[in-house]
Structure formats: C-alpha cells, structure tokens
Backbone as XML, in Angstrom:
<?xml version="1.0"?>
<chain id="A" units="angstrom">
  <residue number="1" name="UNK">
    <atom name="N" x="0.820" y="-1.200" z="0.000"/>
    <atom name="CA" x="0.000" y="0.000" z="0.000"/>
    <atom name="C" x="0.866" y="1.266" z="0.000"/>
  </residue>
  <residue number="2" name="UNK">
    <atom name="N" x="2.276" y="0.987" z="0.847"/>
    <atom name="CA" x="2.307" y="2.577" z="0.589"/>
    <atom name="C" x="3.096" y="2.770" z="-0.574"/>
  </residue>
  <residue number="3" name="UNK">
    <atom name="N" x="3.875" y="1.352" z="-0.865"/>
    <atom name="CA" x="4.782" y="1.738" z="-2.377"/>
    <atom name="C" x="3.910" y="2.199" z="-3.603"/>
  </residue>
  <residue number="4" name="UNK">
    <atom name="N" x="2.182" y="2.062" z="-3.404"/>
    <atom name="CA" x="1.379" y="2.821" z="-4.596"/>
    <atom name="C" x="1.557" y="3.920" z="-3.955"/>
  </residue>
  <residue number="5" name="UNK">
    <atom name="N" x="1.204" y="4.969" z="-2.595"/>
    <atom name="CA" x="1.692" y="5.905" z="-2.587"/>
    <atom name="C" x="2.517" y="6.945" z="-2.805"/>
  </residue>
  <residue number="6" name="UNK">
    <atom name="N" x="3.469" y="5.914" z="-2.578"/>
    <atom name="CA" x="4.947" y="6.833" z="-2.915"/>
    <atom name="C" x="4.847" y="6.662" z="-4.786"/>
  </residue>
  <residue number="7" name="UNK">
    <atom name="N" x="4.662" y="5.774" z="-5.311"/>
    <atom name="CA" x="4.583" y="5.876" z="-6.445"/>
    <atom name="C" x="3.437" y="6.760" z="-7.617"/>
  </residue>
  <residue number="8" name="UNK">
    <atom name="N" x="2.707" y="7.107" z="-6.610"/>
    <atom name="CA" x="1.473" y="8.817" z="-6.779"/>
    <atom name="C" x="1.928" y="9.783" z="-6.505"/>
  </residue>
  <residue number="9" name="UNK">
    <atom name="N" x="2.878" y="9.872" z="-5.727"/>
    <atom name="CA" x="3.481" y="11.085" z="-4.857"/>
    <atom name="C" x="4.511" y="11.228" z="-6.315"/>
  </residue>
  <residue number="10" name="UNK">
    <atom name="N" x="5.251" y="10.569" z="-7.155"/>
    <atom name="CA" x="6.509" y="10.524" z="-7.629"/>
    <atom name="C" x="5.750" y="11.014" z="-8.894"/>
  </residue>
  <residue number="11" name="UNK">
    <atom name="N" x="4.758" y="10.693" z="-9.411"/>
    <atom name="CA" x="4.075" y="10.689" z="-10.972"/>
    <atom name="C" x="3.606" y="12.093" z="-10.641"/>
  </residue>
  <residue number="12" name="UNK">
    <atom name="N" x="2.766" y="12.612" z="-9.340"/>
    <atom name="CA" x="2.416" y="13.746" z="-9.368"/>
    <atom name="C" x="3.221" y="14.805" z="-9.663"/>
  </residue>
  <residue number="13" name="UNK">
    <atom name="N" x="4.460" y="14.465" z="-8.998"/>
    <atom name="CA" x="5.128" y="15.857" z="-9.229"/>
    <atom name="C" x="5.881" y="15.941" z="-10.468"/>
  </residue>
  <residue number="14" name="UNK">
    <atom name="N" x="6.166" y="14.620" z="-10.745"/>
    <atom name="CA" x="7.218" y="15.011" z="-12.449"/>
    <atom name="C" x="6.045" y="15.882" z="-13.305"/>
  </residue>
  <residue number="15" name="UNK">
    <atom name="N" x="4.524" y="15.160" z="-12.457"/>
    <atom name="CA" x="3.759" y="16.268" z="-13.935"/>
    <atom name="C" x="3.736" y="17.512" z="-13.873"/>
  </residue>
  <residue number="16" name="UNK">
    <atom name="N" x="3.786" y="18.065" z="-12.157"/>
    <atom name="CA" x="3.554" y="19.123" z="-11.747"/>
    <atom name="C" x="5.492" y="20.109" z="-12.338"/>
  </residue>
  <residue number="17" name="UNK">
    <atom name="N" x="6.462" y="19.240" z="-12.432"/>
    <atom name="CA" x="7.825" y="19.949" z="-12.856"/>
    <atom name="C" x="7.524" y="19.857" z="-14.597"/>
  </residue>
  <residue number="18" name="UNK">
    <atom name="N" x="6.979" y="19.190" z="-15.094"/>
    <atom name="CA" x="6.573" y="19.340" z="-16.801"/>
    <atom name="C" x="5.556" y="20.089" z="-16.973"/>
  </residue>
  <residue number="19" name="UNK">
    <atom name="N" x="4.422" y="20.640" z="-16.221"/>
    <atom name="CA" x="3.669" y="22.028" z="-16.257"/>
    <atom name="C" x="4.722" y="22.762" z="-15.997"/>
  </residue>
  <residue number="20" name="UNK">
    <atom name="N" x="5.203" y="22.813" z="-14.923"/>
    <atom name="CA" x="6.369" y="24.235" z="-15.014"/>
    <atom name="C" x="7.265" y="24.735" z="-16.116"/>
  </residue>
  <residue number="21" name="UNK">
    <atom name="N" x="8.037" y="23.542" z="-16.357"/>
    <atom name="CA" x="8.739" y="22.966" z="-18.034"/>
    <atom name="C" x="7.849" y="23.860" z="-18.868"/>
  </residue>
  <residue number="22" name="UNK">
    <atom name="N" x="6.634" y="23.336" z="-19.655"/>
    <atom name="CA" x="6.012" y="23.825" z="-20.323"/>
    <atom name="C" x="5.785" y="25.249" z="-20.287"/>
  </residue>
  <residue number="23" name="UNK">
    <atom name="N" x="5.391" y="25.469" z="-19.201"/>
    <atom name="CA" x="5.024" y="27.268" z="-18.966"/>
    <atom name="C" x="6.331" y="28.006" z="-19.363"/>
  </residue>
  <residue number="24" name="UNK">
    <atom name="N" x="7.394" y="27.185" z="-18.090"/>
    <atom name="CA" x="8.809" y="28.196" z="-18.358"/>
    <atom name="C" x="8.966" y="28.865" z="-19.720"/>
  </residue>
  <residue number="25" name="UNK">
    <atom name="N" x="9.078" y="27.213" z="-20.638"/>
    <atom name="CA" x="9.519" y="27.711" z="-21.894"/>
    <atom name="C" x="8.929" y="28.590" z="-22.507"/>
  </residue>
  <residue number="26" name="UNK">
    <atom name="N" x="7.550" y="28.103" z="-22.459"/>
    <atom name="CA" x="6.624" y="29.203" z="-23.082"/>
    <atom name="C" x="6.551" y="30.599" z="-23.099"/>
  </residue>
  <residue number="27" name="UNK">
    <atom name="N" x="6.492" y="31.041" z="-21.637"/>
    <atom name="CA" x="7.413" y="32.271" z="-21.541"/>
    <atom name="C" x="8.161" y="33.043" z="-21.706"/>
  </residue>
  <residue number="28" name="UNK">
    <atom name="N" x="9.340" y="31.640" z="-21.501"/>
    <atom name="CA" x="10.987" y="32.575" z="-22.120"/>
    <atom name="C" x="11.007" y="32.420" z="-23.595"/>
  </residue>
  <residue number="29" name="UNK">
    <atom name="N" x="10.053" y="31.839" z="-24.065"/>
    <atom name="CA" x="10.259" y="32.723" z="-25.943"/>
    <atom name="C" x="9.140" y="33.389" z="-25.981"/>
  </residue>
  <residue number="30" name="UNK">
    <atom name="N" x="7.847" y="33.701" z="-25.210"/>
    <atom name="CA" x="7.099" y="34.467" z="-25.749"/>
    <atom name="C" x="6.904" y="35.462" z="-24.495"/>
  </residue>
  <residue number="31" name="UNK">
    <atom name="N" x="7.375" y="36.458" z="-23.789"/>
    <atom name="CA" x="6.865" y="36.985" z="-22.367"/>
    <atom name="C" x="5.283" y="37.243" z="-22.176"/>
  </residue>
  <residue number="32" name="UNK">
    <atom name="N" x="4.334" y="37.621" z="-23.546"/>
    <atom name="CA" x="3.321" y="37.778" z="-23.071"/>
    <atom name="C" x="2.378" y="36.794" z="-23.727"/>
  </residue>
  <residue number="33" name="UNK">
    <atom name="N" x="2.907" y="35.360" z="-23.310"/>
    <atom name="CA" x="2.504" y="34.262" z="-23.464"/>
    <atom name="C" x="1.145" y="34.170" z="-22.735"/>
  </residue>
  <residue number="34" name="UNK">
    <atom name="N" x="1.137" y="34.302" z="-21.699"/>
    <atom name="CA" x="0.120" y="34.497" z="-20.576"/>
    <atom name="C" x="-0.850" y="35.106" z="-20.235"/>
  </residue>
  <residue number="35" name="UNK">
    <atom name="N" x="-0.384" y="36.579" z="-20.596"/>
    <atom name="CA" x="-1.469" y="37.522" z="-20.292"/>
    <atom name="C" x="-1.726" y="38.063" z="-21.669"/>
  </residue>
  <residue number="36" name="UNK">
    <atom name="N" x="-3.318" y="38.211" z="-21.267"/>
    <atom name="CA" x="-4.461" y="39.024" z="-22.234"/>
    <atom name="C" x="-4.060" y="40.054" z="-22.045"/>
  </residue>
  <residue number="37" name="UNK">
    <atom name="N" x="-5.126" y="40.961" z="-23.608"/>
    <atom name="CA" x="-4.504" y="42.159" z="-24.289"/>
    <atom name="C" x="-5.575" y="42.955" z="-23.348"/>
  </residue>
  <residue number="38" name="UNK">
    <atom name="N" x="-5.716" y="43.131" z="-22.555"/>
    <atom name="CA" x="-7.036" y="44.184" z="-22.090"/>
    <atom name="C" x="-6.775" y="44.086" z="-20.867"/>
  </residue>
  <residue number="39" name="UNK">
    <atom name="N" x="-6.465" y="43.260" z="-19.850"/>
    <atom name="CA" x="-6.322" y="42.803" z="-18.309"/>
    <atom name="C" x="-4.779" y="42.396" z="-17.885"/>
  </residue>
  <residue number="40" name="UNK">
    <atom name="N" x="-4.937" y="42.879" z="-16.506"/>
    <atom name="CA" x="-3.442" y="42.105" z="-15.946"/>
    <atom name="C" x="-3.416" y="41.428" z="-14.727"/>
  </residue>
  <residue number="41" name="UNK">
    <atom name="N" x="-2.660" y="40.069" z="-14.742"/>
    <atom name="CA" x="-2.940" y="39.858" z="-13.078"/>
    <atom name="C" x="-1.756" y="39.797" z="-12.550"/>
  </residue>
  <residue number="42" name="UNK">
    <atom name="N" x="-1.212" y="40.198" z="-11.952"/>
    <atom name="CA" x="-0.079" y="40.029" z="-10.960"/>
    <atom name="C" x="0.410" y="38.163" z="-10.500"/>
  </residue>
  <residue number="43" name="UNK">
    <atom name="N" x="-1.102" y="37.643" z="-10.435"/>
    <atom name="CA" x="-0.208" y="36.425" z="-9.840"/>
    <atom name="C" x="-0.532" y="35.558" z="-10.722"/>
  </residue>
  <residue number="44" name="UNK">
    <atom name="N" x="-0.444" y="35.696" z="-12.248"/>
    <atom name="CA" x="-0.717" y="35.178" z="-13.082"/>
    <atom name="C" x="1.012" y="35.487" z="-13.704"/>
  </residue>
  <residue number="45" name="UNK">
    <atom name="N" x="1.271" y="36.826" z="-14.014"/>
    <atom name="CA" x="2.524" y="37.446" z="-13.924"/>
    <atom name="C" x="3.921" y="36.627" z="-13.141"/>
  </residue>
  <residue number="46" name="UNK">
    <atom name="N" x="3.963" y="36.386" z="-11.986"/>
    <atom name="CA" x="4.431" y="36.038" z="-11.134"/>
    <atom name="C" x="4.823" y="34.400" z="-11.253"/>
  </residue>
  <residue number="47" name="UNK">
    <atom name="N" x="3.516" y="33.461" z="-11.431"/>
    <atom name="CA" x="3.811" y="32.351" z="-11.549"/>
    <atom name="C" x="4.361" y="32.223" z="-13.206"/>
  </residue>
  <residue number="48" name="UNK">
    <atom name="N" x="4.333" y="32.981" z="-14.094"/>
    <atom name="CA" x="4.948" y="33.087" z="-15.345"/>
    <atom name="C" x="6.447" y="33.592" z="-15.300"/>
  </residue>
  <residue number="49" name="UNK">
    <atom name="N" x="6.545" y="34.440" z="-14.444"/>
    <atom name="CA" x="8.366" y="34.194" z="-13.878"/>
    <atom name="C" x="8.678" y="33.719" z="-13.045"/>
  </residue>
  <residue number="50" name="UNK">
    <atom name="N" x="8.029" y="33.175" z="-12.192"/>
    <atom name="CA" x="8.779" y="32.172" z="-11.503"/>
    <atom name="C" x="9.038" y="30.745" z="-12.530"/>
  </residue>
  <residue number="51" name="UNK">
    <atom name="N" x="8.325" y="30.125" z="-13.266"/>
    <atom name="CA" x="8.229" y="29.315" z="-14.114"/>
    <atom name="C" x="9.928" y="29.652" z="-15.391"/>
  </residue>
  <residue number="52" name="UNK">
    <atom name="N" x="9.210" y="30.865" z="-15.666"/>
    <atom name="CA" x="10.717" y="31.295" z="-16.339"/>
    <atom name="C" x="12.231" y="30.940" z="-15.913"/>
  </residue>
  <residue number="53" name="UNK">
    <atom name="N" x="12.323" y="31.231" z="-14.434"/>
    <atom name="CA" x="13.177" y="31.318" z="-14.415"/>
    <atom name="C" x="14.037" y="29.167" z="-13.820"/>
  </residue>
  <residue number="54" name="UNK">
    <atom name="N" x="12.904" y="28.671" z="-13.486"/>
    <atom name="CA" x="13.081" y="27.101" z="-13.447"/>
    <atom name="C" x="13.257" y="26.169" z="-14.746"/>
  </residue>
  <residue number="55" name="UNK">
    <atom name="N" x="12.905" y="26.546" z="-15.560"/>
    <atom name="CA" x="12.053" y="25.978" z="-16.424"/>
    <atom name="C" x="12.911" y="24.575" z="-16.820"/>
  </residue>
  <residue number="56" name="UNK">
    <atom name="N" x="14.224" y="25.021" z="-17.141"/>
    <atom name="CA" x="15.275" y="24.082" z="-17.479"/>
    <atom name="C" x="15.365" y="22.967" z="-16.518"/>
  </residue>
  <residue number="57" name="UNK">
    <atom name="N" x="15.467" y="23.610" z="-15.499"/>
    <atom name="CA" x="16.025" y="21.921" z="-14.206"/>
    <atom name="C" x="14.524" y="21.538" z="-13.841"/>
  </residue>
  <residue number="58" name="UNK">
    <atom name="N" x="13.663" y="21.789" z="-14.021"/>
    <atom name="CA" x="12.423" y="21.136" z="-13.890"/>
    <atom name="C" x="11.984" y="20.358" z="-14.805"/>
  </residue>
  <residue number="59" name="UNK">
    <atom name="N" x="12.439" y="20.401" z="-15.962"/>
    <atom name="CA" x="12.719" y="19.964" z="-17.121"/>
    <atom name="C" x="13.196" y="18.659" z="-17.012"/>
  </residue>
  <residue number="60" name="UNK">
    <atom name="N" x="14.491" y="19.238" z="-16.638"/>
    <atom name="CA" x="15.879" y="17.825" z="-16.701"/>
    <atom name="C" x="14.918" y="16.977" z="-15.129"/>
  </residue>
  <residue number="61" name="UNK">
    <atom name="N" x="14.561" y="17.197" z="-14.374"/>
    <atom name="CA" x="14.147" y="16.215" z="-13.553"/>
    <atom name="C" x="12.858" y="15.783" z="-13.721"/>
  </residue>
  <residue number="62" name="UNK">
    <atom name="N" x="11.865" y="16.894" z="-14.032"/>
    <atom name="CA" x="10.540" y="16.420" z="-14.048"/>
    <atom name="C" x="9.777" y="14.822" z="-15.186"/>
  </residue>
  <residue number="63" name="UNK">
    <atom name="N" x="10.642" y="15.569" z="-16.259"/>
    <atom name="CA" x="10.087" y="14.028" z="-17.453"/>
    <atom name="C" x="10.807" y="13.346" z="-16.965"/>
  </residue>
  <residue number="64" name="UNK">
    <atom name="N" x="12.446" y="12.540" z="-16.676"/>
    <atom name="CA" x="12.715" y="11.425" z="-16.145"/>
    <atom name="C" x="11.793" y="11.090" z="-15.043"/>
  </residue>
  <residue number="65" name="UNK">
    <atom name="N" x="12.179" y="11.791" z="-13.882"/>
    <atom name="CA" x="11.051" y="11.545" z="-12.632"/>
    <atom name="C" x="9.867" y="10.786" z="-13.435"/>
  </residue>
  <residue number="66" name="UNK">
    <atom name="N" x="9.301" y="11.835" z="-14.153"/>
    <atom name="CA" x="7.638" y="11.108" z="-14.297"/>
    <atom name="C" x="7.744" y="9.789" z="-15.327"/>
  </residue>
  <residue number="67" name="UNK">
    <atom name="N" x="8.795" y="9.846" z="-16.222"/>
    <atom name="CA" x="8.628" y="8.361" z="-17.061"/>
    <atom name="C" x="8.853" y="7.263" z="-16.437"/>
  </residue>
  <residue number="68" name="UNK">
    <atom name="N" x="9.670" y="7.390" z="-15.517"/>
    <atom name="CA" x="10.372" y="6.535" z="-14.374"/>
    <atom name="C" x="9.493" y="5.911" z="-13.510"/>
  </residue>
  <residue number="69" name="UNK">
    <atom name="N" x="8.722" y="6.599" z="-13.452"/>
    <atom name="CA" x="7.335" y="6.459" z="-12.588"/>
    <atom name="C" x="6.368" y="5.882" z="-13.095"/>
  </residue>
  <residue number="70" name="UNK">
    <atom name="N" x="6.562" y="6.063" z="-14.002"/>
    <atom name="CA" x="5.065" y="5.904" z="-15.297"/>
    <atom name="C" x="5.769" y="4.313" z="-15.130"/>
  </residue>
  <residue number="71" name="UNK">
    <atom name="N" x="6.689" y="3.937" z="-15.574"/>
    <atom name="CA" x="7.678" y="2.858" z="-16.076"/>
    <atom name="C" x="7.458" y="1.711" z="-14.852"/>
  </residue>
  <residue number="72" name="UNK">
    <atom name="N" x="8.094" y="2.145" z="-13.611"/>
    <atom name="CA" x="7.732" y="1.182" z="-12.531"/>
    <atom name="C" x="6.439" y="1.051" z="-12.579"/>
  </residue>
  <residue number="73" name="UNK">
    <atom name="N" x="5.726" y="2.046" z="-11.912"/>
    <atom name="CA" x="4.036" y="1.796" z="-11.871"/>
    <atom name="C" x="3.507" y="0.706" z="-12.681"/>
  </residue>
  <residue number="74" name="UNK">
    <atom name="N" x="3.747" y="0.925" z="-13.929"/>
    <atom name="CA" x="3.460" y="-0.195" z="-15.130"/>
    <atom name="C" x="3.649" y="-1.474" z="-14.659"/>
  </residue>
  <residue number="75" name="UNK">
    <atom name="N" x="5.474" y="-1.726" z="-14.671"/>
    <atom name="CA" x="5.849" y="-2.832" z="-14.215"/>
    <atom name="C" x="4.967" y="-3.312" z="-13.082"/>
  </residue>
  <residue number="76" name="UNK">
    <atom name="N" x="4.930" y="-2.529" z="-11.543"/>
    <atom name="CA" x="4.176" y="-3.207" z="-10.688"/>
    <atom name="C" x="2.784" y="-4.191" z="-10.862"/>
  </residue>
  <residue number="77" name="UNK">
    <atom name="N" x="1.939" y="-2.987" z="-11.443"/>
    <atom name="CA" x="0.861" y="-3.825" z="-12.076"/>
    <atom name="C" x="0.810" y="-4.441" z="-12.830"/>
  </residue>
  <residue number="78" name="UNK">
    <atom name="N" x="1.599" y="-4.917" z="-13.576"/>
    <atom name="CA" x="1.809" y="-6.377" z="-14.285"/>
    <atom name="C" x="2.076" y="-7.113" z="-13.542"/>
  </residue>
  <residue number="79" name="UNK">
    <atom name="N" x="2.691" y="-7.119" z="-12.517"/>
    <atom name="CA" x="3.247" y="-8.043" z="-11.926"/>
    <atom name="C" x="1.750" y="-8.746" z="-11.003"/>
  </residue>
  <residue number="80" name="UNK">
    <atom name="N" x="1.220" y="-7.358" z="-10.568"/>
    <atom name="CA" x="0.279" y="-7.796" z="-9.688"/>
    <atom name="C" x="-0.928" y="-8.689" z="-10.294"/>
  </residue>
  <residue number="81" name="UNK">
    <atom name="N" x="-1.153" y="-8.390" z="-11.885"/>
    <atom name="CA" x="-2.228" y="-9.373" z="-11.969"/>
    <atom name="C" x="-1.388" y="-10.717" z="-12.680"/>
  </residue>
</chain>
C-alpha cells in the first residue's frame, strides 16, 4: 500500500515539474505568453516568472522523474495481476 503511494506522490510531481517545463519555456520565448490584451494579473505574472526562471532543471528532472514512474508503476501492475 504505501509503495502505490509513494509511487502517486513521484508521478504527481514530475507532472507538476513538466507544467512548469512547459510554462517556463513558453514564456521565455514568448513573455506575453500568458497575459491578455485588455487585463493584468499580478499572480498570473508572477507564476509566469517564476516558471521562467526554473524551467530548465524542472525539465531535466521532471520528465525522467515522471517516465520513471510511469515505467515502474506499469511494471508493478503487471506483476500484480
């Protein structure tokens, strides 16, 4: 039971470092990737540079992390049925 845990805990976050990935980049080639032409939000702003400025090492860890995960997980449940 808890090695499926830990193995939810591990898939969650590589996805949650490949949303960041994604945004970062998105950002650092487009800055007003994010925000609309009429409105502004500050913490819309904010999580678009903070994202910017990770984007790379969330990158390099987040997809291994999550394939890795994806990969065991798999394996386990094969095994189990």
């Amino acid at each position: 039971m808890r090695n499926r845990k830990s193995g939810a805990v591990a898939l969650f976050i590589g996805i949650l470092l490949i949303v960041i990935f994604g945004v970062g980049l998105a950002v650092e080639r487009d800055p007003g990737a994010l925000m609309r032409r009429n409105s502004y939000n500050i913490a819309l702003e904010q999580f678009g540079s903070f994202c910017a400025r990770i984007w790379l090492p969330a990158g390099i860890i987040g997809i291994p992390l999550f394939l890795i995960s994806l990969i065991t997980s798999l394996i386990r449940e094969r095994k189990e049925k």
